[in-house]
MITOR-413800 format. One record per residue (C-alpha): x, y, z; chain; residue number from 1; residue in three letters. Coordinates in nm, 4 decimals. Each point is the difference from the previous one (the first is absolute). Layout:
REM MITOR-413800
+----------+----------+----------+-------+-----+------+
:       xx :       yy :       zz : kette :  nr : rest :
+----------+----------+----------+-------+-----+------+
:        X :        Y :        Z :     A : NUM :  ALA :
...
+----------+----------+----------+-------+-----+------+
This chain:
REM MITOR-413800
+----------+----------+----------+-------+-----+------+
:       xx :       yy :       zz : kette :  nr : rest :
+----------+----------+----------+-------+-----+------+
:   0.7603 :  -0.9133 :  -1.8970 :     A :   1 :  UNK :
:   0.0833 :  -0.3733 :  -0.0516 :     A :   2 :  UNK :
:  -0.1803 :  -0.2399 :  -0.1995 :     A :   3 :  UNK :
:  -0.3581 :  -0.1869 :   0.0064 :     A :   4 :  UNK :
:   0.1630 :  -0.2620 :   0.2455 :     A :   5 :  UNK :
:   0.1690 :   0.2168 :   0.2276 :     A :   6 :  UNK :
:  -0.1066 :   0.0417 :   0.3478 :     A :   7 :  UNK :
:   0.0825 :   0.1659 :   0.3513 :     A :   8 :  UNK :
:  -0.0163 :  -0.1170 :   0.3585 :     A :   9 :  UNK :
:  -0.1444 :   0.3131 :   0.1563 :     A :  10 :  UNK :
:  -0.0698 :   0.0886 :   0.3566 :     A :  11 :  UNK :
:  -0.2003 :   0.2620 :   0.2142 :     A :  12 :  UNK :
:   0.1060 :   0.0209 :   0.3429 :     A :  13 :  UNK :
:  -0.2374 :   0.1957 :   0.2389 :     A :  14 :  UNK :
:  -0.0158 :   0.0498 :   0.3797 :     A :  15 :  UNK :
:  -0.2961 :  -0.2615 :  -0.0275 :     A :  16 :  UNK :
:   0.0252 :  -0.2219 :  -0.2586 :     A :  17 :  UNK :
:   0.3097 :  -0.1515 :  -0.2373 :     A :  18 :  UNK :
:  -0.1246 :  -0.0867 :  -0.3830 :     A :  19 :  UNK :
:   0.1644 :  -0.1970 :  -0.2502 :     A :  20 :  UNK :
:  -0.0351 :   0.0224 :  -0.3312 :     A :  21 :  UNK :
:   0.0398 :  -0.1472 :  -0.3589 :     A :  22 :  UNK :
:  -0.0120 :   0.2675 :  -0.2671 :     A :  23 :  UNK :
:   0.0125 :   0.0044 :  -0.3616 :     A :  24 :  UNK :
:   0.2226 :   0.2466 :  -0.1881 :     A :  25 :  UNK :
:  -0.3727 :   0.1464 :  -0.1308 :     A :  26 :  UNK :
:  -0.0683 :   0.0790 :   0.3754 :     A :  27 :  UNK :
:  -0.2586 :  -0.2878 :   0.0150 :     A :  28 :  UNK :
:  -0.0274 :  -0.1697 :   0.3762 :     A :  29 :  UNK :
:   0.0742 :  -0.3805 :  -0.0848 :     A :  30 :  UNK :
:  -0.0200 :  -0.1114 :   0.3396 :     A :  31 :  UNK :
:   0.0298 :   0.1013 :   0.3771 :     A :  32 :  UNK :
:   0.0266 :  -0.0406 :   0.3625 :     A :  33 :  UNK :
:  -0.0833 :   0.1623 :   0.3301 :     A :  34 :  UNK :
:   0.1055 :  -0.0359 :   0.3643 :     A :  35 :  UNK :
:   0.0159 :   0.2466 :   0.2950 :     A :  36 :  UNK :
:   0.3549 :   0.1838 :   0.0667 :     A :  37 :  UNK :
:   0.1754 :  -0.1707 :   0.2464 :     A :  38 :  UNK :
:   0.1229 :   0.2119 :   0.2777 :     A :  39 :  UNK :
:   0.3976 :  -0.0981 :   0.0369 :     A :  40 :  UNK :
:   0.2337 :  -0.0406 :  -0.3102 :     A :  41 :  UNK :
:   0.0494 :  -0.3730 :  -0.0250 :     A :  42 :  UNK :
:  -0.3630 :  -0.0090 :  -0.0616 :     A :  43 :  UNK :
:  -0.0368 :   0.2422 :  -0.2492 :     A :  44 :  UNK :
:   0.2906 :  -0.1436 :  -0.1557 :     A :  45 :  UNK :
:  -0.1554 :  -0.3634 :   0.0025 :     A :  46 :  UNK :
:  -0.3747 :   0.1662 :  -0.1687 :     A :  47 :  UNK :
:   0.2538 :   0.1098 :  -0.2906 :     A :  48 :  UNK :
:   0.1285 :  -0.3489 :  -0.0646 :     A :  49 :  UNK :
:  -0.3545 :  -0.1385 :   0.0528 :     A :  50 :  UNK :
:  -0.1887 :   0.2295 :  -0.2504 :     A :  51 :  UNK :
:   0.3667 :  -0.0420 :  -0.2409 :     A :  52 :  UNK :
:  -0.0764 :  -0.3318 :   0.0537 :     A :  53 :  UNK :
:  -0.3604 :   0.0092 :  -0.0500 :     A :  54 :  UNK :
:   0.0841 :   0.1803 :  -0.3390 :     A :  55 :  UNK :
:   0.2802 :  -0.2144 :  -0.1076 :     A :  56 :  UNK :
:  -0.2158 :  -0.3210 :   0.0218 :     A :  57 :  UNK :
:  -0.3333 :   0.1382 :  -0.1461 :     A :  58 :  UNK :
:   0.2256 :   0.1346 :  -0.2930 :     A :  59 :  UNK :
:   0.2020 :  -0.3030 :  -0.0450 :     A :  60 :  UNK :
:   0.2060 :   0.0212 :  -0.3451 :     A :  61 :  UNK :
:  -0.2827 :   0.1582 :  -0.1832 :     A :  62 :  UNK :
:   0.1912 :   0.3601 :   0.0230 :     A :  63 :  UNK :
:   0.2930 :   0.1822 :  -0.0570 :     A :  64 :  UNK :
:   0.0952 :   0.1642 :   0.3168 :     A :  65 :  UNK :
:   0.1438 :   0.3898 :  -0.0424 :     A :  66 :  UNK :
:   0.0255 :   0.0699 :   0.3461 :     A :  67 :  UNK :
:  -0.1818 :   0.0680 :   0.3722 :     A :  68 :  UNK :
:  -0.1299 :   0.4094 :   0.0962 :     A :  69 :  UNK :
:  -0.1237 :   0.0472 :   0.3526 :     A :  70 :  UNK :
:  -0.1884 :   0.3035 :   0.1046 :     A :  71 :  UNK :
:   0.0327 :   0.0940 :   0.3465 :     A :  72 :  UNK :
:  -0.0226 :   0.3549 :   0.2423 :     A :  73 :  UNK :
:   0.3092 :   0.1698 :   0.1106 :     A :  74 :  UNK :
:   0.3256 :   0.1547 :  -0.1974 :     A :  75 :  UNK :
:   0.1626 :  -0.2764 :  -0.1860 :     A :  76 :  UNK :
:   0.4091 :  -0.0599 :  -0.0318 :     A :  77 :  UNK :
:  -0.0004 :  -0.0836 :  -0.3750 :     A :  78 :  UNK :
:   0.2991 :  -0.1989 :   0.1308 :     A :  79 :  UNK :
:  -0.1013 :  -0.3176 :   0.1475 :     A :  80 :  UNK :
:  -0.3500 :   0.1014 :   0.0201 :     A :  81 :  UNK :
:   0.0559 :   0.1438 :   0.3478 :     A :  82 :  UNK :
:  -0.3287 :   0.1413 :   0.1837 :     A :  83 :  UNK :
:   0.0869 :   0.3428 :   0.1869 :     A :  84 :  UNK :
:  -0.3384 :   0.1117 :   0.2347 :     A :  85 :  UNK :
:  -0.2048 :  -0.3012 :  -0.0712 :     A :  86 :  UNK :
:  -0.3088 :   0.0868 :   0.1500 :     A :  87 :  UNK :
:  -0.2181 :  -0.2409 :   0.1629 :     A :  88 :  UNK :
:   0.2772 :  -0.2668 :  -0.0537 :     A :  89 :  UNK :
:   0.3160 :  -0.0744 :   0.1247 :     A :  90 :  UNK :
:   0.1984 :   0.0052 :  -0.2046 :     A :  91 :  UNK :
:   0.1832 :   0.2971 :   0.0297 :     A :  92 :  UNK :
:   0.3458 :  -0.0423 :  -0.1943 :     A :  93 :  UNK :
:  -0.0771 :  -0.3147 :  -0.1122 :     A :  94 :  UNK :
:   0.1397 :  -0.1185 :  -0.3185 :     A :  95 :  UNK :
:  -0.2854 :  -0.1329 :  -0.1206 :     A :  96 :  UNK :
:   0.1283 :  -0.0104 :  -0.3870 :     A :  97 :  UNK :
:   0.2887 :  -0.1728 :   0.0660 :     A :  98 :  UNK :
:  -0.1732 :  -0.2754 :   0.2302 :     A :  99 :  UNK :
:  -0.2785 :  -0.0777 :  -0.3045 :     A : 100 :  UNK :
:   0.2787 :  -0.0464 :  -0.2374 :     A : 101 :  UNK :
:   0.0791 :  -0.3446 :   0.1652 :     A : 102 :  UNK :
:  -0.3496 :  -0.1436 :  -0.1409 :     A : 103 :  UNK :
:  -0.1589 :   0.2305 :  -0.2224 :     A : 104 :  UNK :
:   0.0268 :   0.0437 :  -0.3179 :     A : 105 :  UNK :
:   0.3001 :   0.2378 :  -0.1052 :     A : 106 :  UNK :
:   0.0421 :   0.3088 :  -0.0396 :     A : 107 :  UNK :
:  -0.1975 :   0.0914 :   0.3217 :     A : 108 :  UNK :
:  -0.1454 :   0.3972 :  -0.0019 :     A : 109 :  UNK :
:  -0.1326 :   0.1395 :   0.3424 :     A : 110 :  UNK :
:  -0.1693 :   0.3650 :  -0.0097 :     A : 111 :  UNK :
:  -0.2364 :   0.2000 :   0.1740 :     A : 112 :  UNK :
:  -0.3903 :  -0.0993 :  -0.0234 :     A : 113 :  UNK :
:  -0.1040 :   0.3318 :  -0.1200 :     A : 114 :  UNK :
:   0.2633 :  -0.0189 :  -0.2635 :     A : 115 :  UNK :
:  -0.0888 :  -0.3591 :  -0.0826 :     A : 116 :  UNK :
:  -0.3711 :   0.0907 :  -0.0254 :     A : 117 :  UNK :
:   0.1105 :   0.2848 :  -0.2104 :     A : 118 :  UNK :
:   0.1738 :  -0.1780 :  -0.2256 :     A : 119 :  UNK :
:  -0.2477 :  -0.2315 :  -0.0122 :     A : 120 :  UNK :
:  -0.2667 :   0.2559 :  -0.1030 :     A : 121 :  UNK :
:   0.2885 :   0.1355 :  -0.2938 :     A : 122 :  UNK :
:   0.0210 :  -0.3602 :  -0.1535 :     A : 123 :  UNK :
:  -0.3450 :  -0.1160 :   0.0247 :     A : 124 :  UNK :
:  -0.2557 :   0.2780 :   0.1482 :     A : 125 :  UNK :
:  -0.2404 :   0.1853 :  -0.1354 :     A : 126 :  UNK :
:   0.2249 :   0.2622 :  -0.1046 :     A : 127 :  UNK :
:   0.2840 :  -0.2618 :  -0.0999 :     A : 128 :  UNK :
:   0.2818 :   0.1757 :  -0.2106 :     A : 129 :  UNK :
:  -0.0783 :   0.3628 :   0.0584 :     A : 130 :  UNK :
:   0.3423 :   0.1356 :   0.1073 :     A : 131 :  UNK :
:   0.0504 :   0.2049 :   0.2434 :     A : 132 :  UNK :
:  -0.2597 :  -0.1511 :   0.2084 :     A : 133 :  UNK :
:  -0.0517 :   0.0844 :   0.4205 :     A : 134 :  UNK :
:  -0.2079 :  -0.2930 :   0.2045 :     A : 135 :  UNK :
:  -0.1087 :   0.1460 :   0.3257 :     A : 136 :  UNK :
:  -0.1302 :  -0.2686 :   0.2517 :     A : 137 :  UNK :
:  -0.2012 :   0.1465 :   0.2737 :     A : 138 :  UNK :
:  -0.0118 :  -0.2839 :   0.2651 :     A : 139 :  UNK :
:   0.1273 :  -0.0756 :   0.3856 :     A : 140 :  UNK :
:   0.2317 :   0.2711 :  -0.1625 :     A : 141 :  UNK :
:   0.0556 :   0.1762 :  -0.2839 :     A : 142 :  UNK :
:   0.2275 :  -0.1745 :  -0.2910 :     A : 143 :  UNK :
:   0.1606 :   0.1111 :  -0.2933 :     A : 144 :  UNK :
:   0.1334 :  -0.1196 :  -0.3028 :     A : 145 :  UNK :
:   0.1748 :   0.1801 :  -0.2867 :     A : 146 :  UNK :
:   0.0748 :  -0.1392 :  -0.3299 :     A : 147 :  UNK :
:   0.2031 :   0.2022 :  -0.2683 :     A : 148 :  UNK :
:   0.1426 :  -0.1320 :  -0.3564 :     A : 149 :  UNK :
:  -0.1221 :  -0.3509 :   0.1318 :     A : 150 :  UNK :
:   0.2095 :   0.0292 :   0.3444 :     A : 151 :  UNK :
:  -0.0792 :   0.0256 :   0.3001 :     A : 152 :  UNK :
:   0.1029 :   0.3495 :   0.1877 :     A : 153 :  UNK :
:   0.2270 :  -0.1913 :   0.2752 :     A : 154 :  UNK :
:   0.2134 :   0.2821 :   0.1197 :     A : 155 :  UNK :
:   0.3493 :   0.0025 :   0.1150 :     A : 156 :  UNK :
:  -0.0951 :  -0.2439 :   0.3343 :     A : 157 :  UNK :
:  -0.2571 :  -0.1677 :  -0.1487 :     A : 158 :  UNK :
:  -0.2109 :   0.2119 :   0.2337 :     A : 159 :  UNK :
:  -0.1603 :   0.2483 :  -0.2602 :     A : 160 :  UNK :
:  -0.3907 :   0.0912 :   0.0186 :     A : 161 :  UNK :
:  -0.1144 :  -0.0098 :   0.3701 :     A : 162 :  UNK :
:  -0.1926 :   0.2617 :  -0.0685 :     A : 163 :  UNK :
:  -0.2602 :  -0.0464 :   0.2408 :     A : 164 :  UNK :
:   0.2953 :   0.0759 :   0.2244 :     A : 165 :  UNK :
:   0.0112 :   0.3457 :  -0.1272 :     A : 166 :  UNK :
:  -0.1109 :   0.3066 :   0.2021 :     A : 167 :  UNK :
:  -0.2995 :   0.1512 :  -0.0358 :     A : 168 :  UNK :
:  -0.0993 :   0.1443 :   0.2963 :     A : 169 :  UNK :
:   0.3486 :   0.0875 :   0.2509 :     A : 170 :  UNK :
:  -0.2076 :   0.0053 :   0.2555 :     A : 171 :  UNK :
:  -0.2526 :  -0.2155 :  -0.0580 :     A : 172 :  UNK :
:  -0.0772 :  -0.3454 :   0.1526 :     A : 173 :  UNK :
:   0.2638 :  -0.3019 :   0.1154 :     A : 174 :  UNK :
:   0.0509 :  -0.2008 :  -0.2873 :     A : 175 :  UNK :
:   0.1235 :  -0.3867 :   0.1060 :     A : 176 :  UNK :
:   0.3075 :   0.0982 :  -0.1397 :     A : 177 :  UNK :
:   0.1056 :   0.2336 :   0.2449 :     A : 178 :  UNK :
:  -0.0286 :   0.3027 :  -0.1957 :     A : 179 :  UNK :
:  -0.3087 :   0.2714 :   0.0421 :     A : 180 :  UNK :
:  -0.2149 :   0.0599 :  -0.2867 :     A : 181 :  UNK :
:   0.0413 :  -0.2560 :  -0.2333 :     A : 182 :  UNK :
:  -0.2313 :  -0.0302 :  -0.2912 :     A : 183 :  UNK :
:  -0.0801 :  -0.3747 :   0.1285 :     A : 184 :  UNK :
:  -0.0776 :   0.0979 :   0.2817 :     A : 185 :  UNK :
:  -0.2866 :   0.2390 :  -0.0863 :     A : 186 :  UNK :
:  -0.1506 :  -0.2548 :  -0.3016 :     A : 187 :  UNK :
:   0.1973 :  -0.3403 :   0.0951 :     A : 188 :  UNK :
:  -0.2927 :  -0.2379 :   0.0675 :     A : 189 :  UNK :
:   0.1884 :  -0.1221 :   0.3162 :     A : 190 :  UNK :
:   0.0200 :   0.3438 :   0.1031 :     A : 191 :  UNK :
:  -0.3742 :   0.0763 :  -0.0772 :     A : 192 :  UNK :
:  -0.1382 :  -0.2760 :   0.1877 :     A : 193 :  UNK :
:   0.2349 :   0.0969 :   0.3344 :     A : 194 :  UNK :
:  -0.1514 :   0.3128 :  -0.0764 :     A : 195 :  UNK :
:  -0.3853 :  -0.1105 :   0.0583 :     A : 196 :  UNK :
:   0.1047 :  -0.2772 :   0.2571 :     A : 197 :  UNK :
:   0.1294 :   0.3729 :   0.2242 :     A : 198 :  UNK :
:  -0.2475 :   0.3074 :  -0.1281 :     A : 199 :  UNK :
:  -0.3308 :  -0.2324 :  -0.0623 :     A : 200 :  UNK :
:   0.0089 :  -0.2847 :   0.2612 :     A : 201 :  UNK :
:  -0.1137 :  -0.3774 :  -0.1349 :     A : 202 :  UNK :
:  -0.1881 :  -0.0322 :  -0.2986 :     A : 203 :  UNK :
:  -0.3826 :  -0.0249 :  -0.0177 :     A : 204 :  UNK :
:  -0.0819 :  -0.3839 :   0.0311 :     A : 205 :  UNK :
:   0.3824 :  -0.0744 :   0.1475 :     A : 206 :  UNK :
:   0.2620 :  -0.1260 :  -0.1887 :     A : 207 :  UNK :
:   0.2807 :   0.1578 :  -0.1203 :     A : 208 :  UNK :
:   0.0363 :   0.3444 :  -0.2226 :     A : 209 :  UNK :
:   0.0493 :  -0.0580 :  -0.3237 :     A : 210 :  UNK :
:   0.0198 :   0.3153 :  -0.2903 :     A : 211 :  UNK :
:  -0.3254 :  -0.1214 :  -0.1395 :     A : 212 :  UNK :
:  -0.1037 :   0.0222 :   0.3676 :     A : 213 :  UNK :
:   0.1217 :   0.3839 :   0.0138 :     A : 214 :  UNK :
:  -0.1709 :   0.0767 :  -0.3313 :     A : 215 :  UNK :
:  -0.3301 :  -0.1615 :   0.1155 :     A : 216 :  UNK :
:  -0.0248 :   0.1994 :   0.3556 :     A : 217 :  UNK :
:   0.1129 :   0.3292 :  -0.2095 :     A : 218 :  UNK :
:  -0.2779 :  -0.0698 :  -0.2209 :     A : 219 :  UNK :
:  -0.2204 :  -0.0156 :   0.3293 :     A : 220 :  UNK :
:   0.0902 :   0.3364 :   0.0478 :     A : 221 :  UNK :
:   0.2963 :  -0.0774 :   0.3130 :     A : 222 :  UNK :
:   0.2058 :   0.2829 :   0.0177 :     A : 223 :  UNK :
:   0.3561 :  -0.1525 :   0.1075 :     A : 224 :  UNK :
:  -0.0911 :  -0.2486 :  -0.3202 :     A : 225 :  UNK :
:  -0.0121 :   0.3089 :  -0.2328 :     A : 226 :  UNK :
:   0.3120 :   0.1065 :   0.1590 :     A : 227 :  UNK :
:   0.2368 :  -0.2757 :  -0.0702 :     A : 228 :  UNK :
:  -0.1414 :  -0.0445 :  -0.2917 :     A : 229 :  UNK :
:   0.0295 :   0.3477 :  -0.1198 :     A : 230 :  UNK :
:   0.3759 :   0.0334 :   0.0942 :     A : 231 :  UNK :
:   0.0504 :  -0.2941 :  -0.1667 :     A : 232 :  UNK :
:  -0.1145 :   0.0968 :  -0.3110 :     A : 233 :  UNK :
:   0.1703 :   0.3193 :  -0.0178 :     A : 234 :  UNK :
:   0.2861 :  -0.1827 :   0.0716 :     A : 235 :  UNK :
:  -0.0464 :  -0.2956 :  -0.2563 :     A : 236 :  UNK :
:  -0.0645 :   0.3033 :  -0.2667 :     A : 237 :  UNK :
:   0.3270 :   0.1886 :   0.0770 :     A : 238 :  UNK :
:   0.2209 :  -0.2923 :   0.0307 :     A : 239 :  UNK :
:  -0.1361 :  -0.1427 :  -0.3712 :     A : 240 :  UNK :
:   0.0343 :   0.3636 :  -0.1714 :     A : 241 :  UNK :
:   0.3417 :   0.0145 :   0.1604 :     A : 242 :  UNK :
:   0.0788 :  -0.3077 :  -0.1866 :     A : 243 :  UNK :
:  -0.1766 :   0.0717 :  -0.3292 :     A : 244 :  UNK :
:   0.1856 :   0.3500 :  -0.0235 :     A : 245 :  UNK :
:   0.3342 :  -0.1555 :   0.1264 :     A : 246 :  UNK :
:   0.0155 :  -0.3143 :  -0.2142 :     A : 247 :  UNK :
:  -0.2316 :   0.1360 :  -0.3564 :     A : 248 :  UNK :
:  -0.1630 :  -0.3570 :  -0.0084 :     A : 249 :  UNK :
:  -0.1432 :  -0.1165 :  -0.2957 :     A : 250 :  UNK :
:  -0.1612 :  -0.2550 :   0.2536 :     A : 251 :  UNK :
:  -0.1416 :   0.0331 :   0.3687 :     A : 252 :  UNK :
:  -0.1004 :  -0.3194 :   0.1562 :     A : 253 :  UNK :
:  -0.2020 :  -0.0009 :   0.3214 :     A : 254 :  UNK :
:  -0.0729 :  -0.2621 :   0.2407 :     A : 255 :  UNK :
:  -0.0028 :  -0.1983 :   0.3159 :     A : 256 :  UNK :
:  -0.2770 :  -0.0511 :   0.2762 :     A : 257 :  UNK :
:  -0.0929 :   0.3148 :   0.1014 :     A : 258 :  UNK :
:  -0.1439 :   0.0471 :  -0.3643 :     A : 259 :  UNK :
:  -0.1715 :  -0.2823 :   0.0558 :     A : 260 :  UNK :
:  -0.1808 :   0.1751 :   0.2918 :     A : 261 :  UNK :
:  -0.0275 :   0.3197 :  -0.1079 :     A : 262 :  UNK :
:  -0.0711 :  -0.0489 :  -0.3893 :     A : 263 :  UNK :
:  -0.0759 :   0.3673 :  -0.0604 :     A : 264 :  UNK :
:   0.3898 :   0.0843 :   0.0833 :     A : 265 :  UNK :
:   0.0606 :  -0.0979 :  -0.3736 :     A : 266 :  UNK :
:  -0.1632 :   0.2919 :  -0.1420 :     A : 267 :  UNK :
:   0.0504 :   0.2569 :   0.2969 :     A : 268 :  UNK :
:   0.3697 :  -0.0942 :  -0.0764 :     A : 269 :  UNK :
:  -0.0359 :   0.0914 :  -0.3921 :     A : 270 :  UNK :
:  -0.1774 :   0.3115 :   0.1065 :     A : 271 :  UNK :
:   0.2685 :   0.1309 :   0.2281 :     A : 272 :  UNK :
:   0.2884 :  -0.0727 :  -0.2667 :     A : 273 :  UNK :
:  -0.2315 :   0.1956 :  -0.2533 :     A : 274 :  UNK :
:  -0.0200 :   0.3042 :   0.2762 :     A : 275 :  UNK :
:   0.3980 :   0.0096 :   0.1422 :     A : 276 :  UNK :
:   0.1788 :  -0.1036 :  -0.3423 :     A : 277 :  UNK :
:   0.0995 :   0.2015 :  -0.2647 :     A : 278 :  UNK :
:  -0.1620 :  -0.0828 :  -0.3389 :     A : 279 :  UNK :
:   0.3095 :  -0.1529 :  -0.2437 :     A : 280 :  UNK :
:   0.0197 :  -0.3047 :   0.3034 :     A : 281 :  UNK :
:  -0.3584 :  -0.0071 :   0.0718 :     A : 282 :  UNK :
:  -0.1751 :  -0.0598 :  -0.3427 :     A : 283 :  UNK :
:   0.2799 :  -0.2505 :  -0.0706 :     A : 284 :  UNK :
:  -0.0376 :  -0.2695 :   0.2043 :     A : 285 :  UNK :
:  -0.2343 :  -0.3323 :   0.0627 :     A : 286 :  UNK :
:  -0.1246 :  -0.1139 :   0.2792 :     A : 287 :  UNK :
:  -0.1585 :  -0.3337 :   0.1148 :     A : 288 :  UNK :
:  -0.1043 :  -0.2040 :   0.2772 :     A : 289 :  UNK :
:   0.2354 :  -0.2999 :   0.0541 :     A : 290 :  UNK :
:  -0.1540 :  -0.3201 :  -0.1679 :     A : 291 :  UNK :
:   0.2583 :  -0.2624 :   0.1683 :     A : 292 :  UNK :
:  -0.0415 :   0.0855 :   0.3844 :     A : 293 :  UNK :
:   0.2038 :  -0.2254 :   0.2102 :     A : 294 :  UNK :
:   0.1037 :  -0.2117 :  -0.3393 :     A : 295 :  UNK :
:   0.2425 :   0.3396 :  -0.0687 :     A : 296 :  UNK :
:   0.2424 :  -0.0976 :   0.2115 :     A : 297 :  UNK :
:   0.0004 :  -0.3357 :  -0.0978 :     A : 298 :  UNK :
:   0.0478 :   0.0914 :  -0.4017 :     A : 299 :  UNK :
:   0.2310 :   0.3032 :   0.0474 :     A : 300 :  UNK :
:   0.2928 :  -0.2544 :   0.1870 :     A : 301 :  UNK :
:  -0.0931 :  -0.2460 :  -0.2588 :     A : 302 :  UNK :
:   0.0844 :   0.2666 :  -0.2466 :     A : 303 :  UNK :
:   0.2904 :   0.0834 :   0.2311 :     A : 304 :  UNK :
:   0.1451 :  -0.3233 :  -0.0756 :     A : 305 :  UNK :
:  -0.0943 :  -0.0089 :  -0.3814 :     A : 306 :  UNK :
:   0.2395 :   0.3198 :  -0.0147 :     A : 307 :  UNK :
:   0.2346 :  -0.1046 :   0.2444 :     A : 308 :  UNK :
:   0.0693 :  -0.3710 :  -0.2480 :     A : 309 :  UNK :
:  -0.0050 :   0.2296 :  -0.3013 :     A : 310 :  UNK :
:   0.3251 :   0.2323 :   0.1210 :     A : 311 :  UNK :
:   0.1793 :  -0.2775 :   0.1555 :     A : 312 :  UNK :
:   0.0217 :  -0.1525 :  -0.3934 :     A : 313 :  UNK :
:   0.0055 :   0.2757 :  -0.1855 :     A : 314 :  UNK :
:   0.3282 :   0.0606 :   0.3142 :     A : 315 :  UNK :
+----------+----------+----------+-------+-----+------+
């Protein structure tokens, strides 16, 4: 990547919150910002100039600037940055690429989050460097990113790896995509939680459901808990031994919040890849817990825009 006194402008757009970012070509945080998502266009498009702004000023002409990444959900038009099913924002064929350009840094790179975070985890994870490597985010939903020879696996749309989009179970239950028996929506956190809010009633003490919530009434012995959770998990073990025989990593990456509330997934997940894999892909791989969280999103479109300044001169 580029020198000592290089640095990105790097963003993480959410459904909740926008953050802004000033990252070092080591993957080091500098500086950042953080304001809620505005729900119209004009004011997501005014946080971005804030938190550019924000950077810009903090950085002053200390730095070398390669570039701007944003990580953000949906299926990205590599040309113009244009966001195609934006969930949770709308910005549906908005060309959000091509409107940063006017005051950002140049060359502007806009990808999906689980690919950012992926590529975030491939430059400066745990696991950094190990090639092939697979990041599996198990969150709202279930997110995937693939990186091979040091690319990302975009496909031919830019649409490649919604694979908690795939089918499990054809007749299984209504996934929010409109499809029936995705794997997100059998071990999807969004999904799980819908699932106790409908089978279980309100949680003990109120509140909302959360997964830690399912795992703590399953551990009290409630049987609808044991039930989405057990579906979930053999769903969470096919889907990642799918992956490991399809793709041969030599690194699986695992993360995301319903880890967080289930911590035992980690090694029920290693257990079921040792069970439905065949032994030259299973004793070859690594597998960690991701050490960046949020931050991967934030250092894989950093990295995004490293790459992105690097081809456009060696162009």
């Amino acid at each position: 990547m580029e020198g000592n006194n290089s640095v990105a402008l790097a963003f993480d757009l959410g459904g909740t919150k926008i953050r802004a970012a000033l990252v070092s070509a080591s993957g080091e945080i500098l500086h950042h910002v953080k304001v809620p998502t505005p729900r119209d266009q004009e004011g997501i498009l005014e946080a971005f100039r804030e938190g550019a702004r924000a950077m810009q000023e903090w950085a002053g002409d200390r730095f070398a600037w390669a570039g701007t990444g944003v990580g953000t959900a949906g299926a990205i038009e590599p040309e113009g940055g244009v966001i195609h099913y934006a969930p949770n924002l709308p910005l549906d064929g908005f060309p959000l690429g091509r409107e940063l350009a006017s005051f950002c840094p140049e060359p502007v790179s806009v990808l999906n989050d689980g690919r950012a975070a992926a590529f975030g985890e491939y430059h400066f994870g745990k696991l950094a460097g190990l090639d092939p490597m697979v990041c599996l985010f198990f969150g709202t939903g279930v997110g995937i990113g693939v990186v091979i020879d040091g690319k990302i696996l975009s496909g031919a749309a830019n649409a490649a790896g919604e694979i908690g989009h795939t089918i499990f179970r054809p007749e299984g239950p209504l996934c929010r995509c409109g499809k029936k028996g995705c794997f997100e929506a059998l071990c999807g956190g969004g999904p799980m939680v819908e699932r106790a809010e409908k089978e279980i009633g309100s949680p003990p003490g109120g509140g909302d459901w959360t997964v830690g919530g399912i795992v703590a009434a399953a551990r009290e012995g409630n049987a609808s808990a044991w039930r989405i959770l057990s579906q979930a998990l053999e769903a969470f073990q096919i889907l990642t031994a799918n992956l490991v025989t399809l793709f041969n990593p030599a690194a699986l990456v695992l993360g995301g919040g319903v880890l967080q509330g289930w911590p035992e997934l980690f090694e029920l997940v290693r257990r079921g890849i040792q069970v439905h894999c065949l032994s030259p892909v299973r004793d070859t791989y690594e597998m960690a817990l991701s050490e960046l969280g949020s931050d991967a999103i934030l250092k894989g479109a950093a990295a995004s825009a490293f790459h992105a300044g690097e081809a456009g001169r060696r162009g």
